[in-house]
C-alpha positions as CSV (number, residue, x, y, z in Angstrom):
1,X,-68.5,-17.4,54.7
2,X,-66.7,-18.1,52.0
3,X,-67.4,-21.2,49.5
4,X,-65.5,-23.0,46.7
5,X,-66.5,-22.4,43.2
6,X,-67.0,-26.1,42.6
7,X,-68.7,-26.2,45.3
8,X,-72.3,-24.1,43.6
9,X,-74.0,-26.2,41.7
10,X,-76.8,-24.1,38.8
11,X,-80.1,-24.0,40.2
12,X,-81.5,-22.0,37.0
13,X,-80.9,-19.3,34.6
14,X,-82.8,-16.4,35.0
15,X,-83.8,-14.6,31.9
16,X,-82.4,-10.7,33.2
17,X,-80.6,-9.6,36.1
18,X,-83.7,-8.1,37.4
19,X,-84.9,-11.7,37.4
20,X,-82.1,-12.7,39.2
21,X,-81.7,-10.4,41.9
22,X,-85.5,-11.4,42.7
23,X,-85.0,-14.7,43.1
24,X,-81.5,-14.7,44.7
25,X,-83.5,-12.2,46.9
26,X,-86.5,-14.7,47.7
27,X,-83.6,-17.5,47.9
28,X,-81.5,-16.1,50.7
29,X,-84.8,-14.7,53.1
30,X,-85.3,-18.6,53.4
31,X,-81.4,-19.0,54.2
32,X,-79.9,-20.3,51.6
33,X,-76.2,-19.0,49.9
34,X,-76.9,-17.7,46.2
35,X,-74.3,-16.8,43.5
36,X,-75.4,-14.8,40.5
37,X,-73.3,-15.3,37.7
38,X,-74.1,-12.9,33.7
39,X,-72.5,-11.5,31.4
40,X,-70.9,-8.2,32.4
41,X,-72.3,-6.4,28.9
42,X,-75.3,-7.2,29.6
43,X,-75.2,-5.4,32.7
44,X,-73.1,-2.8,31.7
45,X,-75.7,-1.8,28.5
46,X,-78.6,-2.4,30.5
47,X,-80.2,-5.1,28.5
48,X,-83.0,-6.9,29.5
49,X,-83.6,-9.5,27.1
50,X,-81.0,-12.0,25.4
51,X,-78.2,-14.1,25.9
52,X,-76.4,-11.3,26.8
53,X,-79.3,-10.7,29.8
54,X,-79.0,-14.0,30.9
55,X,-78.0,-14.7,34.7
56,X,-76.9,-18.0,36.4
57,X,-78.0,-18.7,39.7
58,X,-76.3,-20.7,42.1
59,X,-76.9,-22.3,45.7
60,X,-74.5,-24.5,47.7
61,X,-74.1,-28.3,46.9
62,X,-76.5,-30.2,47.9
63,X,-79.7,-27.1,48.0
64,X,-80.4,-27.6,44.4
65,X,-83.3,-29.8,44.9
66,X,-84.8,-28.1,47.9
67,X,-84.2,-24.5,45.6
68,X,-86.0,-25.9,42.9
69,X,-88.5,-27.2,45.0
70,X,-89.2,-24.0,46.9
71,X,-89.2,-21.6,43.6
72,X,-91.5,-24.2,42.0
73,X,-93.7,-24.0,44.8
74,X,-93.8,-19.9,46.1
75,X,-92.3,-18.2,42.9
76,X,-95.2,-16.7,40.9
77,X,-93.5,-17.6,37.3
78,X,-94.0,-19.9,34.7
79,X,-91.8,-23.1,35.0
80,X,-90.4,-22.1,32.0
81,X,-89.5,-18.7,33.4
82,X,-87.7,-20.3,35.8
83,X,-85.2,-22.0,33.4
84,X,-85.4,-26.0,34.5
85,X,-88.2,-28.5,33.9
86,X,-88.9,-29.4,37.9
């Protein structure tokens, strides 16, 4: 199933792709559609810290809050970890 790009909104930014791939894991065993979006650099030079480590992740329109809601509630990370306030 293919989606829109304006149709992801940003759930969080994760601070590695490691970070990422975890929660887009978590994210999709409880059905929803995740995006990960990073710097290719990063990636390709295997950094783990920094802006260039960074990864966005996405879920459909309209999932944001429940995403949110659902890492705040079962992820074992610091809010701040997490990239949003709640």
């Amino acid at each position: 199933m293919e989606i829109e790009l304006e149709e992801w909104e940003l759930v969080l930014e994760a601070a590695s792709r490691l970070q990422a791939e975890f929660i887009r894991g978590f994210l999709e065993a409880a059905g929803f559609l995740v995006r990960l979006e990073g710097e290719a650099l990063g990636t390709i030079y295997g950094l783990q810290t920094g802006p260039l480590a960074e990864v966005k992740v996405f879920v459909s329109k309209g999932q944001v809050a429940e995403a949110k809601e659902l890492l705040l509630n079962q992820v074992p990370l610091e809010q701040e970890d997490l990239g949003f306030d709640g």
